[in-house]
C-alpha positions in Angstrom: 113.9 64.6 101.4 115.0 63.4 97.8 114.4 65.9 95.2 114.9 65.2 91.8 114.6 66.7 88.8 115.2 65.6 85.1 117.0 68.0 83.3 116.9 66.6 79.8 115.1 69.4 77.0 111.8 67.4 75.3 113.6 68.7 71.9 110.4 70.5 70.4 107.4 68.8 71.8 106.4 72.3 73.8 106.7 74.5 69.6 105.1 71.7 68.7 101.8 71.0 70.7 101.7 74.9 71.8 102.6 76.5 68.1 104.7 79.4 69.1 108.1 80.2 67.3 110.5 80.0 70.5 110.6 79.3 74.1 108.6 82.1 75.3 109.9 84.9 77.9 108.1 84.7 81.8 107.9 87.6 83.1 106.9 87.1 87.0 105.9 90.3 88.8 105.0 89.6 92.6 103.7 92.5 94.5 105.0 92.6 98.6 101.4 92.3 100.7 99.1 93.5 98.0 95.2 93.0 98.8 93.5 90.1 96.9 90.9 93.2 96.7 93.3 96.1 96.0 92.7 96.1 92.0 89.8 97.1 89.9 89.6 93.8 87.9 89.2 92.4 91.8 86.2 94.9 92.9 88.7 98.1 94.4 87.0 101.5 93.6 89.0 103.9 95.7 92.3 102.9 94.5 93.5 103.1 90.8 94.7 100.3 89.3 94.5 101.0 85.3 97.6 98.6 83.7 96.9 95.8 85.9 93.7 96.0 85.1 94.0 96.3 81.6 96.2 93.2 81.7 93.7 91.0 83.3 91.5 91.8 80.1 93.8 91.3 77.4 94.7 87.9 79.7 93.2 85.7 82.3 92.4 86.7 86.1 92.2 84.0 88.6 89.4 83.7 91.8 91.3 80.7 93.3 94.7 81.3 93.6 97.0 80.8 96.4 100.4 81.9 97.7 103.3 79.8 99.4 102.2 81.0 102.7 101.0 83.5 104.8 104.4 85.6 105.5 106.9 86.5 102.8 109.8 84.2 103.0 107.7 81.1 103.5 105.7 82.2 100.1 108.9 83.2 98.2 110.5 79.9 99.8 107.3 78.0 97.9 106.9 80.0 95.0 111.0 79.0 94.1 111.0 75.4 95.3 108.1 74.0 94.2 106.8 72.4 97.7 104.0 73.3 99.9 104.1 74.8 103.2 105.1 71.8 105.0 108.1 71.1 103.0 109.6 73.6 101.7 113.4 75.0 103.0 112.4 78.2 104.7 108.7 78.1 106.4 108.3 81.3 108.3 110.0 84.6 108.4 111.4 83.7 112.1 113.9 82.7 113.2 116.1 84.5 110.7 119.1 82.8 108.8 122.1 83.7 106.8 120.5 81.5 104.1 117.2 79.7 103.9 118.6 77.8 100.5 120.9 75.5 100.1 122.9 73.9 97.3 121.1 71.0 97.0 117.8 73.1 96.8 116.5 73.8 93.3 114.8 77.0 92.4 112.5 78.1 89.3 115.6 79.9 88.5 118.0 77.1 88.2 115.6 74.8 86.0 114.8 77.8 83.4 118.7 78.9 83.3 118.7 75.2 82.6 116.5 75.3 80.0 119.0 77.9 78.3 117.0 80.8 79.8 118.9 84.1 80.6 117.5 84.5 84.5 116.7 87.8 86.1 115.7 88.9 89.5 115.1 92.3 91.3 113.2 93.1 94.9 112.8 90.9 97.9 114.8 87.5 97.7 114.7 87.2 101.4 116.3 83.6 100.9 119.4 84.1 101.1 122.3 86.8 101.8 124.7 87.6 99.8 128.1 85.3 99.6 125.7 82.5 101.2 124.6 78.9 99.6 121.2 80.7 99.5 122.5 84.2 97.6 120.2 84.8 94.3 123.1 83.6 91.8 123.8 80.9 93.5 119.8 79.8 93.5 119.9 79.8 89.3 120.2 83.9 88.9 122.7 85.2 86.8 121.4 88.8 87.6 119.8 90.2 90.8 119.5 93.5 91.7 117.3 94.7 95.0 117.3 93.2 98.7 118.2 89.6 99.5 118.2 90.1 103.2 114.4 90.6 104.2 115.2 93.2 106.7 117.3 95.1 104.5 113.9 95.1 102.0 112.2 97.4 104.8 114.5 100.8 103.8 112.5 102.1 100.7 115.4 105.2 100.9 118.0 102.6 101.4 122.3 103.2 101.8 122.9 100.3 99.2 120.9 97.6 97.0 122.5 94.5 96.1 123.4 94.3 92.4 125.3 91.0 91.2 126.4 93.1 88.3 128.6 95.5 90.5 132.5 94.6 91.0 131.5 95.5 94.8 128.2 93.6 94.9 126.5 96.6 96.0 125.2 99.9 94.2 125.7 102.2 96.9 123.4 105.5 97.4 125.3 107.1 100.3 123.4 109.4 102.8 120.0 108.3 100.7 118.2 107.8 103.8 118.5 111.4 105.0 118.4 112.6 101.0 115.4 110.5 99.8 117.0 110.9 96.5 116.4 106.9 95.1 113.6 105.4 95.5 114.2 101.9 95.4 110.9 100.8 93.4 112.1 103.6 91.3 115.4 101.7 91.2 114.3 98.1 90.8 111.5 99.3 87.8 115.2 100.9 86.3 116.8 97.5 86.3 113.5 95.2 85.4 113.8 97.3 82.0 117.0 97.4 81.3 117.3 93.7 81.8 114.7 93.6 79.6 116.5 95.6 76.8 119.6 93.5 76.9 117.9 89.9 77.3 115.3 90.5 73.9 117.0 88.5 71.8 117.4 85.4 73.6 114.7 83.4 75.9 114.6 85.2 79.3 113.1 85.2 82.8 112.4 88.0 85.0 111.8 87.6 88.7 110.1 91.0 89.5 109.7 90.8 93.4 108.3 94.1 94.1 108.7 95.8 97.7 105.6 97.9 97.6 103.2 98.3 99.4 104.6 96.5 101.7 105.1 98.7 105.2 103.8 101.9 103.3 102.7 104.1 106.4 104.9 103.9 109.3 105.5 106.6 111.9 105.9 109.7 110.7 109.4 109.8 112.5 110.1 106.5 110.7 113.0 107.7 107.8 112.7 103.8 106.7 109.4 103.5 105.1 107.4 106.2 103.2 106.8 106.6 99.8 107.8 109.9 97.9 104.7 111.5 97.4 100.9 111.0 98.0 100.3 110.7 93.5 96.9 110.7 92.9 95.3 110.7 96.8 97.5 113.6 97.8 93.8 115.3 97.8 91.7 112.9 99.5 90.7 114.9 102.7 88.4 112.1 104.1 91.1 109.7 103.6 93.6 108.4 106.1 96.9 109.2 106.2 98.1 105.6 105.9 95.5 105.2 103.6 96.8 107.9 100.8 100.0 106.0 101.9 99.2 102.5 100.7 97.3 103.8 97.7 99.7 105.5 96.5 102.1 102.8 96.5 100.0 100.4 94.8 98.8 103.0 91.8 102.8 103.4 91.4 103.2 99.4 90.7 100.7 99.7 88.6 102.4 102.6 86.5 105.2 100.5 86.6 103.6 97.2 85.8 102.4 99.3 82.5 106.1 100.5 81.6 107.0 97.0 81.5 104.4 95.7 79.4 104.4 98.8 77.0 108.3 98.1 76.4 107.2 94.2 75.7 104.5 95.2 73.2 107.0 98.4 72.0 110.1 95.8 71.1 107.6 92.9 69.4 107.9 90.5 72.0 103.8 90.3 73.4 103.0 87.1 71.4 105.8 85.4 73.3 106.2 86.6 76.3 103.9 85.2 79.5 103.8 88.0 82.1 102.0 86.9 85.5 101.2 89.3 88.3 100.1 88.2 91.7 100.9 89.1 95.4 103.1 86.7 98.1 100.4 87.1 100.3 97.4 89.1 101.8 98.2 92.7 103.5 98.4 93.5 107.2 95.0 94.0 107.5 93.7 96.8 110.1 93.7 100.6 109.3 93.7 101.7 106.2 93.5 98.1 104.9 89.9 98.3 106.5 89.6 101.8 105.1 90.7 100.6 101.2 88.5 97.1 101.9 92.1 95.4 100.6 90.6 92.2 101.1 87.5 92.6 99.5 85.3 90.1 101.0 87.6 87.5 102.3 88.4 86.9 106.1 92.1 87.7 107.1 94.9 89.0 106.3 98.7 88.6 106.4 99.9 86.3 108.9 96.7 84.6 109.1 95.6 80.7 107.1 92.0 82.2 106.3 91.4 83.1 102.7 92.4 87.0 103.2 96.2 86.1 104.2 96.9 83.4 101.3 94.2 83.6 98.4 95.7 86.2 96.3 95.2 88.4 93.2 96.5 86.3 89.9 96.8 88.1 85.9 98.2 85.8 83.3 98.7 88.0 79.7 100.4 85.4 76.8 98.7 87.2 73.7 97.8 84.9 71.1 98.0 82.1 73.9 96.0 83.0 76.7 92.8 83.9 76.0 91.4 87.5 76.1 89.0 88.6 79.6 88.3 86.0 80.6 87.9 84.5 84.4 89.3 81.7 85.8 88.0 79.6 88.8 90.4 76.9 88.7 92.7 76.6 91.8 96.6 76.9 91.3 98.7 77.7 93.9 102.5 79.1 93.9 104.1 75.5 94.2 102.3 75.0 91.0 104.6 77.3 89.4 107.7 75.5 89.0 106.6 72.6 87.1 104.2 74.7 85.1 107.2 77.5 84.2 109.5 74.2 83.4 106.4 73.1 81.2 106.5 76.4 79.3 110.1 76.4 78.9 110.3 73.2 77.7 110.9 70.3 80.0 110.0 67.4 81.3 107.4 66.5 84.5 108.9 67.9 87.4 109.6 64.7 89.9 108.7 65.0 93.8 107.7 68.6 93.2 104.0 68.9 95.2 102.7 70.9 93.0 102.0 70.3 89.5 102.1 72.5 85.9 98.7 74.2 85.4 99.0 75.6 82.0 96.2 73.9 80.6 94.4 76.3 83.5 96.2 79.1 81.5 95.2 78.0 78.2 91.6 77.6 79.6 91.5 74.0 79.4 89.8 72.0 82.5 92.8 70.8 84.9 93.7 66.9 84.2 94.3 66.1 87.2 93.6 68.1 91.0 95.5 68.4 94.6 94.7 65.9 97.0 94.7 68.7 99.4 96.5 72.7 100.1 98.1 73.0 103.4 99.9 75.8 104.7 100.8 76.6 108.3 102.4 79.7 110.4 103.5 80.3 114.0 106.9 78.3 114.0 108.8 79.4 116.8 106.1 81.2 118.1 103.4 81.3 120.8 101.3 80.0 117.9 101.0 77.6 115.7 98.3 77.4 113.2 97.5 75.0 110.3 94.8 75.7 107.2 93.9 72.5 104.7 92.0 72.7 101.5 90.1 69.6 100.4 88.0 70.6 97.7 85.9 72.9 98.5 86.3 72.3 102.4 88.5 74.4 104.2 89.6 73.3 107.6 91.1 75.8 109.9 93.1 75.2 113.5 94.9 77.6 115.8 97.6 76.1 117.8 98.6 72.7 118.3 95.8 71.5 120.7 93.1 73.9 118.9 89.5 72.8 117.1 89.3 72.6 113.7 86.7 75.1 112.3 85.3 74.1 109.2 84.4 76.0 106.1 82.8 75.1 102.8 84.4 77.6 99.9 82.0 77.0 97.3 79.3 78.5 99.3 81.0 80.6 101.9 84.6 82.6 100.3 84.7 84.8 103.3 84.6 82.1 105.5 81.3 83.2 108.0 79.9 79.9 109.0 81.9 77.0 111.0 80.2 73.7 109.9 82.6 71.5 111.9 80.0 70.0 114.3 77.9 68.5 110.9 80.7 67.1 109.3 82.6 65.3 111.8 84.2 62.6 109.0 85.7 65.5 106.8 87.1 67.2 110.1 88.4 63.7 111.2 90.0 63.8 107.5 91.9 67.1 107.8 92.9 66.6 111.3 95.1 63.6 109.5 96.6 65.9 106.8 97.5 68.1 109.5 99.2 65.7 111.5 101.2 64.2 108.8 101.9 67.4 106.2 104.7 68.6 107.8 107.6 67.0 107.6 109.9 67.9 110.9 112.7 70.0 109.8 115.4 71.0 112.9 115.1 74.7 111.6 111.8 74.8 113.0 111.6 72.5 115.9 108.6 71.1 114.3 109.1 68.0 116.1 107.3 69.5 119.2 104.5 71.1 117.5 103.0 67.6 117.5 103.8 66.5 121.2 102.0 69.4 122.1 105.2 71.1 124.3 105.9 74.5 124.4 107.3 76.0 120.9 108.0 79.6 122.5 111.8 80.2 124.0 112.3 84.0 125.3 115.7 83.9 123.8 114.7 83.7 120.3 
């Protein structure tokens, strides 16, 4: 697959058409598994969401946004490269790799640090481990501080985090797991402001790829993942346990989400600063998701193509920019977010990207132009695989390779209740075409027999 990109600055036509003073900051904050209904400004009334929600009034919430995919490396894989589902490197969280990236592959990262933007990350790469082609600061980040092997990312009381700006590559925390003494959110909030601090005087980017709630009520016997303490729902006797688990987690990314944008607005930096928050994809789904309605009213959850596992929450804030409370039905999706990030930074059209920039959707201006269609799949290397295609408003849905299409329209049913399949036969007939012709075939992913119809499932793997 050629990719190319133009790296040329357009020397001032962004100050010029969009009137700020300088090449504003991005601040990306990307919550692991979050609910498209776990925060207020979404319809959640058990959990408390107050900073997040506060910045979807002072900024613009989205109904119809999407992630990567429906696992976390596949979305993170999308979110970075700028192509869909079918295209992208790394398409599922299985099989695992050393690296999911390589050289050739460029990342958000790379095309801001480009664009003479000091790049940050923190969290969950999962793209790449260290010393690899696909290690953070060798994608475009000349910081990263958290977990860049996705396993690693399950140890919320972990030995070590990965820290670029260590002589040993590592910021170690010995005996932590029996301790509990760091956190890592705790940790990775630490870093998000400090790189913060040091970047204000220059154009910066910070990749804020949060761990929480991600895996927030194992086993009680499970020293991996638990959260310090139960916060606000400590008290909640006809709650859950994993419920006052997950809660709390998410009411502390909010806290944190708030000491981030209180340090913006504290240091002058709100009118030129974009700060998006959104999720990689939709949360597990049974038990205390159920309990906490996390999905609100959409079908699904993680590891699933129906709106629940990939439409997610999305808060743009740009004061002075983006306009104050105010709703947003346009669909972007993350492999929008390179060339619109590019567009913000200042350079040109992104070239055999498949997504396209959608600030004017920021800015609140109708969309020029729209996706032929949204595809995502999941299953690769599995005993599954599914495929999901949005065309318009239609939604078509199969599950694995010799399954029926079921058939949704959006506009008038979000949580996906009614299959209208049998009365449209020619749109059917249209996404069964997308979804034979998507994907192109990588050898990572044996994707070359997921069309033959022969078995995709190897007991060794």
């Amino acid at each position: 697959m050629i990719r190319l990109f133009i790296l040329a600055l357009l020397s001032c036509s962004f100050l010029t058409v969009y009137g700020v003073s300088a090449r504003p900051n991005i601040i990306f904050i990307m919550a692991d598994d979050l609910g498209y209904g776990d925060l207020g400004c979404y319809g959640q009334v058990k959990i408390q969401t107050p900073n997040i929600d506060a910045l979807a009034r002072e900024g613009m919430r989205f109904t119809q946004a999407y992630a990567g995919g429906p696992v976390c490396t596949a979305s993170r894989s999308v979110l970075m490269t700028g192509f869909h589902n079918g295209h992208t490197p790394a398409r599922d969280n299985v099989p695992h790799y050393d690296s999911y990236l390589e050289s050739e592959d460029i990342t958000v990262a790379e095309v801001l640090k480009d664009a003479g933007y000091r790049t940050g990350g923190l969290g969950k790469w999962s793209l790449g481990d260290p010393g690899t082609a696909g290690d953070a600061t060798a994608q475009g980040f000349d910081m990263w501080f958290g977990y860049q092997n996705q396993d690693h990312a399950h140890y919320y009381f972990p030995e070590y985090l990965d820290d670029s700006e260590s002589p040993t590559g590592r910021t170690e925390y010995p005996g932590n797991s029996k301790t509990k003494r760091v956190y890592s959110h705790d940790a990775l909030t630490a870093r998000a402001l400090k790189f913060i601090t040091e970047s204000a005087s220059q154009p910066f980017f910070l990749y804020a790829a949060y761990t929480v709630p991600h895996f927030s009520h194992p086993s009680e016997d499970d020293d991996r993942l638990t959260v310090p303490d139960l916060g606000l729902y400590a008290e909640k006797e006809d709650w859950s346990s994993g419920a006052k688990k997950y809660a709390s987690m998410v009411s502390r990314l909010d806290y944190d989400v708030g000491r981030i944008v209180h340090l913006i607005d504290s240091v002058g930096l709100a009118e030129n600063t974009l700060i998006v928050f959104t999720s990689d994809q939709g949360p597990l789904g049974t038990g205390p998701y159920e309990e906490l309605n996390s999905n609100g009213a959409l079908r699904g959850a993680k590891r699933s193509l129906y709106e629940g596992g990939i439409r997610v929450p999305f808060v743009v804030r740009w004061k002075g920019t983006v306009a104050e409370d105010e709703v947003s039905d346009q669909v972007i999706t993350f492999w929008d977010m390179l060339p619109t990030l590019a567009e913000i930074g200042g350079l040109p059209v992104y070239i055999g990207s498949d997504g396209f920039s959608v600030l004017d959707a920021f800015l609140g201006k109708p969309l020029n132009k729209t996706h032929e269609y949204l595809y995502w799949d999941y299953g690769h290397m599995r005993k599954r695989y599914d495929q999901a295609v949005r065309l318009g408003d239609w939604k078509g849905i199969k599950h694995g390779v010799s399954g029926e299409i079921q058939l949704y329209d959006l506009k008038t049913d979000p949580a996906e209740e009614s299959d209208v399949a049998s009365g449209h036969a020619e749109v059917v007939e249209r996404v069964r075409k997308i979804m034979n012709t998507a994907a192109v075939p990588s050898d990572r992913y044996e994707v070359g027999e997921l069309y033959t119809g022969k078995p995709i499932w190897n007991p060794s793997w």
